[in-house]
N, C-alpha and C positions, 0 to 999 in steps of 0.2 A: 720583449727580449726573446731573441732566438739565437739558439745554439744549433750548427749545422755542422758534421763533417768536412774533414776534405780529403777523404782517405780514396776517393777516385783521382784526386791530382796528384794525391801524395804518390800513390801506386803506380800513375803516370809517369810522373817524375822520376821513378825509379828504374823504369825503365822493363818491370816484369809485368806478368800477367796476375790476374788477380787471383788463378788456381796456383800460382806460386807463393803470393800473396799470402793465400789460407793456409800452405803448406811451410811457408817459414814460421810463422807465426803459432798454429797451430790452434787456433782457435775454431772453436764450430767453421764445419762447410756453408751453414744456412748462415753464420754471422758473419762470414766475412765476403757474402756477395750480396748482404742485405747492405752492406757499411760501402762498399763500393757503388752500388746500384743508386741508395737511398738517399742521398744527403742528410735528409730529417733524423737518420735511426744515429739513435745515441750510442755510441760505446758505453760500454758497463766499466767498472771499475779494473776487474779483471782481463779483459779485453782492450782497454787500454795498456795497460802493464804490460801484458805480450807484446802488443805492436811495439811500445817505446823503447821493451827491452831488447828485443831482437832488430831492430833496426838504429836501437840509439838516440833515437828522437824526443825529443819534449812533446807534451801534451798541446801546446800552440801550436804546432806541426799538423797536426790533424784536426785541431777544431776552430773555427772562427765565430765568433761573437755579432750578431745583426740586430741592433735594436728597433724596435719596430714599436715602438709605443705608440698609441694615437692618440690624439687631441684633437679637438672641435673649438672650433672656431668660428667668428662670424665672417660670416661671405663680405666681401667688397662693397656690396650694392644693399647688402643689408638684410636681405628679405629670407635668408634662411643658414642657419651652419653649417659648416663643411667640418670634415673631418679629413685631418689629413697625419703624415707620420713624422717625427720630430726627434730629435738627437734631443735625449732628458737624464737628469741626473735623477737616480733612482735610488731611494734607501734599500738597502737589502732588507728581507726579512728578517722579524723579530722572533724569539724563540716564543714569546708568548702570542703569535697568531698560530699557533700549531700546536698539537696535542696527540701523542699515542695511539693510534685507531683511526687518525685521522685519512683519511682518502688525498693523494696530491697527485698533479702530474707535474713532468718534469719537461722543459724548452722541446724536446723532441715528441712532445704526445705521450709520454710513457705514462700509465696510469699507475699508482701502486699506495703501501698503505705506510705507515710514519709506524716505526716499530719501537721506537727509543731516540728522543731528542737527547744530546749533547751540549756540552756544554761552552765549546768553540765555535757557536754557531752552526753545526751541522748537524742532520735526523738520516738516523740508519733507517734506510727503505729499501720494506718488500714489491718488486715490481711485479704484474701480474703475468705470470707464466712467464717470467725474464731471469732477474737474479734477485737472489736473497743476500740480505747482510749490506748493502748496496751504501754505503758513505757518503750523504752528499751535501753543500752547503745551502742551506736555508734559504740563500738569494736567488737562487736556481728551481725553488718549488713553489707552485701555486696549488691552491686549493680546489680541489674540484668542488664543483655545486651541482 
């Protein structure tokens, strides 16, 4: 599963420039030509809130969902698996694969550390050099190794 911006279409859409963009919004200069440039970079917590507030928008507005799981399968002809991408029903995670100190990253690459699981299914994360206090739900974290 991948979560990707679309705050380059969104900003399109809108018909301004993306130094308008940073300046309505008012978020970091480096964060909001990272989110128009990047597709992959996540918006933080806080940085969503600006965008959606100052433009009005929902959070589906600016992000799309791409699942991208693989599976392996056997070849046609038999003689070796392939591995290909499939539309799968996924259980979110459980609060007991995670733990406090734990290392996760999040659909965008973000690395950081599980500071306090919740009880609604979501773990307060520290991101590394990104944002602190960070809310997010559990189906959305994987574990680093």
């Amino acid at each position: 599963m991948v979560m990707r911006n679309r705050v380059k279409q969104f900003v399109d859409a809108q018909g301004i420039t993306v130094y308008q963009f940073w300046k309505d919004t008012g978020i970091s200069r480096t964060t909001a030509y990272a989110l128009y440039n990047q597709p992959e970079q996540y918006p933080g917590r806080d940085v969503m809130d600006a965008i959606c507030t100052r433009y009005r928008v929902q959070p589906s507005e600016l992000l799309e969902w791409i699942n991208d799981e693989v599976t392996i399968t056997q070849s046609p002809d038999g003689d070796r698996p392939t591995r290909s991408r499939r539309s799968a029903e996924t259980k979110p995670n459980s609060k007991a694969e995670f733990q406090p100190g734990q290392m996760v990253k999040n659909p965008a690459g973000w690395r950081g550390w599980i500071t306090k699981l919740l009880d609604d299914g979501k773990a307060v994360v520290d991101w590394e050099g990104q944002i602190n206090g960070d809310v997010i739900p559990l189906h959305l974290l994987r574990a680093c190794e």
